[in-house]
C-alpha positions as CSV (number, residue, x, y, z in Angstrom):
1,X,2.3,0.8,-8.3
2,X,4.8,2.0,-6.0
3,X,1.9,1.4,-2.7
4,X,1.4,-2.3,-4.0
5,X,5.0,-2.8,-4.4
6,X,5.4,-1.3,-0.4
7,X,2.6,-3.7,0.3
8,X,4.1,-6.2,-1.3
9,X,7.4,-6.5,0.4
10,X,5.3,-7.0,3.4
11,X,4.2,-10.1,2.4
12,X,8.1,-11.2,1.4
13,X,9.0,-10.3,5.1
14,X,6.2,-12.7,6.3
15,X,8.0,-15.4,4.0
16,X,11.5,-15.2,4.8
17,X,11.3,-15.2,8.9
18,X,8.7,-18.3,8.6
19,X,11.3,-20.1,6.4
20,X,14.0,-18.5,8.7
21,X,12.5,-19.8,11.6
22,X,12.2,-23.5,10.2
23,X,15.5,-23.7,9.4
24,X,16.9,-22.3,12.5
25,X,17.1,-23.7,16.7
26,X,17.1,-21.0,19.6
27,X,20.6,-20.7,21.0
28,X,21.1,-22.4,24.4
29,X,22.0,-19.5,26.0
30,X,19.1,-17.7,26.1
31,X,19.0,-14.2,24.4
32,X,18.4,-10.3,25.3
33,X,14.9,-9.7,25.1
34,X,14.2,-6.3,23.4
35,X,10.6,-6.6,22.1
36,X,9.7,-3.8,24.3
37,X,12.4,-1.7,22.7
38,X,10.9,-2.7,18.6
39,X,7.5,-2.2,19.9
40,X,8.1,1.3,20.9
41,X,9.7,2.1,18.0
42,X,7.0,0.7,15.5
43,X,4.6,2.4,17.6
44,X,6.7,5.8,17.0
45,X,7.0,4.7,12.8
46,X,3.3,4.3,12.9
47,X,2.3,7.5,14.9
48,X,4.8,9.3,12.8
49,X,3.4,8.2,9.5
50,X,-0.4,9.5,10.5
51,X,1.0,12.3,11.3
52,X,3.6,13.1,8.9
53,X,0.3,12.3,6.3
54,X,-2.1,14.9,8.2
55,X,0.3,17.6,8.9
56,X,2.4,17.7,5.8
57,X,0.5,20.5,3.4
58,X,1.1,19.6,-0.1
59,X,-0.7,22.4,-1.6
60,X,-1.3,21.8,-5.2
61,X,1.9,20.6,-5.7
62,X,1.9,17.0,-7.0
63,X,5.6,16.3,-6.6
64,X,5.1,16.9,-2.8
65,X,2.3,14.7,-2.6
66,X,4.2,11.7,-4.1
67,X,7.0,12.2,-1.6
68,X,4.4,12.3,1.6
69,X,3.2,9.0,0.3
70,X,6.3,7.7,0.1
71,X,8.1,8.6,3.0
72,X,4.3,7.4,4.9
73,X,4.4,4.0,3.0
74,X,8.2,3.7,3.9
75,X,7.5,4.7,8.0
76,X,4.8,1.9,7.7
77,X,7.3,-0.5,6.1
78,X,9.7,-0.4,8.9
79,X,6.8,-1.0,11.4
80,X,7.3,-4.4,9.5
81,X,11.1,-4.6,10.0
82,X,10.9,-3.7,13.3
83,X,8.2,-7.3,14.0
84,X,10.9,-8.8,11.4
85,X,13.5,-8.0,13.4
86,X,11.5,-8.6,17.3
87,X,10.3,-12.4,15.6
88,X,14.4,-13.0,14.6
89,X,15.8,-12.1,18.0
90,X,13.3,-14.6,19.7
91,X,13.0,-17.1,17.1
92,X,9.3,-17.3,17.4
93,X,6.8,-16.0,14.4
94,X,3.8,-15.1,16.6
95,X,6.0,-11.8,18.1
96,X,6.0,-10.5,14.4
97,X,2.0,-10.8,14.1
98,X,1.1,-7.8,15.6
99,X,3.5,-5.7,13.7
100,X,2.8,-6.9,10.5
101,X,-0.6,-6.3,11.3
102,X,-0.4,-2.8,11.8
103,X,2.1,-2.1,8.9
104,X,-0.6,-3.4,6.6
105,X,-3.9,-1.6,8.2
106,X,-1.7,1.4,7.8
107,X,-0.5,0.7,4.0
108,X,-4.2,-0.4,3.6
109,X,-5.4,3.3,5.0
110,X,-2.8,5.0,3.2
111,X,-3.8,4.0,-0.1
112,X,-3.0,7.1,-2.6
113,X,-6.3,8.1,-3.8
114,X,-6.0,10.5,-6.8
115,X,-6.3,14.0,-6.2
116,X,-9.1,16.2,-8.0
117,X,-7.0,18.7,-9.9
118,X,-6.2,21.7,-7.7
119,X,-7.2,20.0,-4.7
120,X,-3.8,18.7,-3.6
């Protein structure tokens, strides 16, 4: 429940920039361009999440398993904040695409199989 819900909210941060963006001009100005900046830091969410998943020895414990899911689901999430945020700064949607691309292949990956019992 708690994956799908993660999953979901992608889908509401696909929503709210498109209907952001419609009802919103570019400033005349011009502004900082730091899509290079949000890229390398999804890049670091994502990398982070793979390996926080792999590396992270649960044991049997089931309590720790629920919290490496979580804290994956939630580095994947702000993959998806980080496109939200890159797509806002340049008022365009299609800089966001690639981000909340990978945010849900790596939800999608991470989905929370159940255990066998002992083999946490």
């Amino acid at each position: 429940m708690i994956w799908l819900a993660f999953l979901s909210t992608i889908a509401m941060f696909v929503f709210l920039l498109k209907q952001m963006l419609m009802n919103v001009s570019p400033p005349e100005g011009g502004t900082e361009d730091v899509t290079k900046l949000f890229a390398m830091a999804a890049a670091a969410a994502g990398f982070g999440s793979v390996v926080f998943r792999k590396a992270f020895n649960v044991g049997g414990d089931h309590q720790k398993w629920h919290v490496r899911n979580v804290v994956c689901w939630v580095l994947n999430e702000t993959i998806a904040i980080f496109g939200f945020l890159a797509a806002n700064q340049r008022f365009d949607f299609n800089v966001a695409v690639p981000f909340f691309a990978a945010a849900v292949t790596l939800t999608l990956l991470m989905f929370p199989k159940v255990p066998e019992p002992g083999a946490i």
